[in-house]
C-alpha angles and dihedrals in degrees: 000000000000106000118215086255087061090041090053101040091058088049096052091040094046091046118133099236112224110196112221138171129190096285093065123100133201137180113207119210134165155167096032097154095202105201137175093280096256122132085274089060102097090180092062104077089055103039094103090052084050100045095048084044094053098042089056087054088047091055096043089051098254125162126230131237113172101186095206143268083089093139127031112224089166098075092034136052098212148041086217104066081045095050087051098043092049099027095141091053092053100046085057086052088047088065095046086051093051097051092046102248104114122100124186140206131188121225136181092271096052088029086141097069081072080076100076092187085054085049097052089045105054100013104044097069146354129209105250107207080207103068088018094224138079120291126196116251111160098355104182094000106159123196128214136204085222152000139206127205106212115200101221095211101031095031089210111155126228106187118202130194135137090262098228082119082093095043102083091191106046086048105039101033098021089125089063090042090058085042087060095040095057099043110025106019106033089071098046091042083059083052095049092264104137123207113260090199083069122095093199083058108035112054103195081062098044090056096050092054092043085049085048097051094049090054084054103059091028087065087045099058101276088295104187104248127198123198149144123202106109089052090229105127106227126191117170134207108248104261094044126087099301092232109149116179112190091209116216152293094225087066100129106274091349142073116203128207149173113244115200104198134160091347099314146096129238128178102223128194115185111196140164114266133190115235118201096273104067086260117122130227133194098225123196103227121192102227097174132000156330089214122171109247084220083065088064092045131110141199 
């Protein structure tokens, strides 16, 4: 059986290398969970802080990583009922995409993108009742089990991916875990049950795939990692284990991300705020950082 260490080496050795300098900039976002809207959806009740989020990135010349679990095709059947639930939010993706700056990663939640013939299928084009007739939405959109950002004059590393690698049963068994999501979970969710098999939601699990992940850049040189999957934002001192976690966009009221801008590093949280007047605001908070990535190298 595949360990975590395996899992994680094919991930890092099948990673789309992305080239950057100090003048990119990403947004890092994962773990949306987009869903059809209904009570189960828990991206619904922040889409209008991520939307708002992701078209400011989009006007500042971010690109964008979403380090999977972006849809959840646990909990639905189809992209469709997703793409018309969160149509707003995919046509902003669409541009990013356009203009090449969108960059995807499949998780445990959305495992069935690693199946490129599954991805042209669903994600390169919908069927719009306007025009009657097929539109383009992805086109030829590829995702990846990893990415690396590779600095081109440093040449530091910052190597991306969902992190269910080191969760043995969200990636081996991951077909019997959305089983049990859509039959069994997806109606006690709506009741307040959460799902044990979840490491966002069951913390003895959570901390054996953070402790496996650590093992895991420690013995690479202490290669700075970025992932979601257990939905806890993480954000190290340089000279520790150079684990990030960019958190989630399902928190309660608030989304959380990683910035990479000007050569550092920042944990973000946008949020909706209350000004003096009654009106309310979604407001972009630092959390951590920013933090310079040459402070996480090592020789």
């Amino acid at each position: 059986m595949f360990s975590s260490k395996k899992r994680l080496d094919k991930a890092y050795k099948n990673a789309k290398f992305i080239d950057f300098d100090d003048d990119s900039k990403f947004i890092l976002f994962s773990d949306c969970h987009r869903g059809d809207n209904s009570f189960a959806d828990d991206f619904a009740n922040n889409r209008n802080i991520y939307f708002h989020a992701l078209k400011h990135y989009y006007a500042e010349g971010f690109q964008y990583c979403e380090l999977g679990d972006g849809d959840e095709l646990w909990e639905n059947l189809s992209f469709e009922s997703i793409l018309n639930a969160h149509k707003n939010v995919y046509m902003l993706m669409k541009l990013f995409h356009k203009d090449s700056r969108l960059h995807m990663i499949w998780g445990n939640h959305d495992m069935v993108y690693r199946n490129p013939d599954y991805v042209k299928k669903h994600l390169s084009s919908y069927f719009d009742p306007k025009v009657g007739e097929d539109v383009e939405l992805f086109g030829d959109i590829t995702y990846h089990e990893g990415i690396v950002l590779k600095h081109c004059r440093t040449g530091q590393e910052l190597f991306l991916t969902h992190g269910h690698q080191a969760d043995w049963w969200n990636y081996l068994f991951w077909k019997w875990s959305r089983f049990m999501v859509r039959i069994l979970w997806k109606p006690l969710n709506v009741m307040g049950i959460a799902d044990p098999t979840s490491p966002a939601k069951n913390y003895k699990e959570l901390i054996k795939v953070e402790r496996r992940t650590k093992k895991w850049i420690s013995d690479n040189n202490n290669l700075l990692t970025i992932a979601g999957h257990t939905h806890r934002p993480r954000f190290p001192e340089p000279g520790d284990i150079a684990f990030f976690n960019d958190g989630s966009c399902v928190h309660p009221r608030s989304i959380t991300g990683l910035e990479i801008e000007n050569g550092a590093i920042s944990l973000i949280k946008w949020q909706i705020a209350t000004k003096d007047d009654g009106t309310l605001q979604i407001v972009r908070v630092l959390l951590e950082g920013p933090r310079k990535l040459e402070d996480y190298r090592t020789e």
